[in-house]
C-alpha positions in Angstrom: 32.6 38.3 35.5 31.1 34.8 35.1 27.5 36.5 35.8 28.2 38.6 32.7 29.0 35.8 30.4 26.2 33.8 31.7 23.7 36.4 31.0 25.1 36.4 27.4 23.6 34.6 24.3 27.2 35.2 22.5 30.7 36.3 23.5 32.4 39.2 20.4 35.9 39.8 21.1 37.3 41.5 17.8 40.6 42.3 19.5 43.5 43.7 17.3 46.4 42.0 15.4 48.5 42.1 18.1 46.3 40.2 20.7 48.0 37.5 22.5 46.2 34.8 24.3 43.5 36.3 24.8 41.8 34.6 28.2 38.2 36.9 28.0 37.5 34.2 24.6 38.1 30.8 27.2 36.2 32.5 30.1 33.0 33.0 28.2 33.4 29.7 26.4 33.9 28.1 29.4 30.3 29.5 30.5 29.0 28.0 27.0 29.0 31.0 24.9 29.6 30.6 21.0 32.9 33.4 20.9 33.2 35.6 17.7 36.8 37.2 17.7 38.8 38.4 15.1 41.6 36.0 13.7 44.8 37.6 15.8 47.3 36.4 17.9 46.2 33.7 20.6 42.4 33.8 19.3 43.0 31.3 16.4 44.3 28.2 19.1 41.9 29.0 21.2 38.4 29.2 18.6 37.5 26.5 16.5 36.1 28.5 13.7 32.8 27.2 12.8 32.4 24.5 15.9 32.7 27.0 18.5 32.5 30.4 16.9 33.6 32.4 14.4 36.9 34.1 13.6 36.7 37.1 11.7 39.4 38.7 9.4 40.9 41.8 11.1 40.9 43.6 7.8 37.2 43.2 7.0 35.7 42.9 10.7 32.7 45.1 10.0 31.2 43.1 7.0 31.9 39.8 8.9 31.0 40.7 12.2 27.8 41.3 11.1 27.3 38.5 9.2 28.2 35.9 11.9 26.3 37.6 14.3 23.4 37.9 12.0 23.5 33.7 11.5 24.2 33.5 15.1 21.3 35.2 16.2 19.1 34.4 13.6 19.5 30.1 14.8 19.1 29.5 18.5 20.3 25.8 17.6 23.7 26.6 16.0 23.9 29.3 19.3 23.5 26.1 21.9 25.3 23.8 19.7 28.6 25.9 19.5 28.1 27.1 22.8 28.2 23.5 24.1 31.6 22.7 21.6 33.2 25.5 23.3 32.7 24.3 26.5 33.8 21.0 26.1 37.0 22.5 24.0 37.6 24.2 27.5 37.3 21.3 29.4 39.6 19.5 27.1 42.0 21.7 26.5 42.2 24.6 28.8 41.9 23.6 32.2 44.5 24.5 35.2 45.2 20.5 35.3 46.2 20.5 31.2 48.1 23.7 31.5 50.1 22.1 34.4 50.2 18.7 32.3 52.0 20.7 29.3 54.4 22.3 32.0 55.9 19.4 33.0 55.7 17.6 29.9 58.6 20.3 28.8 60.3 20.2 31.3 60.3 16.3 31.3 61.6 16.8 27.9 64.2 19.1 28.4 65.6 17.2 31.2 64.7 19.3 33.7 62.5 16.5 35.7 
């Protein structure tokens, strides 16, 4: 899968309202893609609307989808620049080492270590 992402110049994930985390949007921004997915479930803790893509409103996808895409496309710098944020949003937020940080920081806090 990482070969697809890297021969990508932008990830589009317009998933529907009931989406949950939604993994496909940190995979690609881990390979530096800019992510454009719609504004459901997991999606909006996950992208940084306007720093490291766009979230689109489920209810007017098709206007907006082409729109970001369109300003996406359209400035190769704005491509690399949020492609870069969402890699280092990745690397600060979603790594195997943070997720097992947050683990034990409940449990610590439920008494439980």
């Amino acid at each position: 899968m990482p070969d697809w992402f890297l021969a990508a110049d932008i990830a589009v994930v317009p998933s529907g309202k009931r989406e949950a985390f939604g993994l496909v949007n940190v995979e690609a921004m881990a390979t530096g893609l800019p992510v454009v997915a719609t504004r459901a479930g997991g999606m909006k803790e996950i992208v940084r609307d306007g720093k490291t893509g766009y979230l689109l409103d489920p209810d007017r996808i098709v206007a907006q989808l082409r729109d970001k895409l369109h300003r996406l496309l359209q400035d190769d710098e704005l491509c690399r620049t949020m492609g870069r944020n969402s890699r280092e949003r990745v690397e600060q937020h979603f790594t195997w080492r943070h997720a097992a940080d947050r683990w034990l920081a409940l449990l610590r806090e439920d008494g439980l270590l």
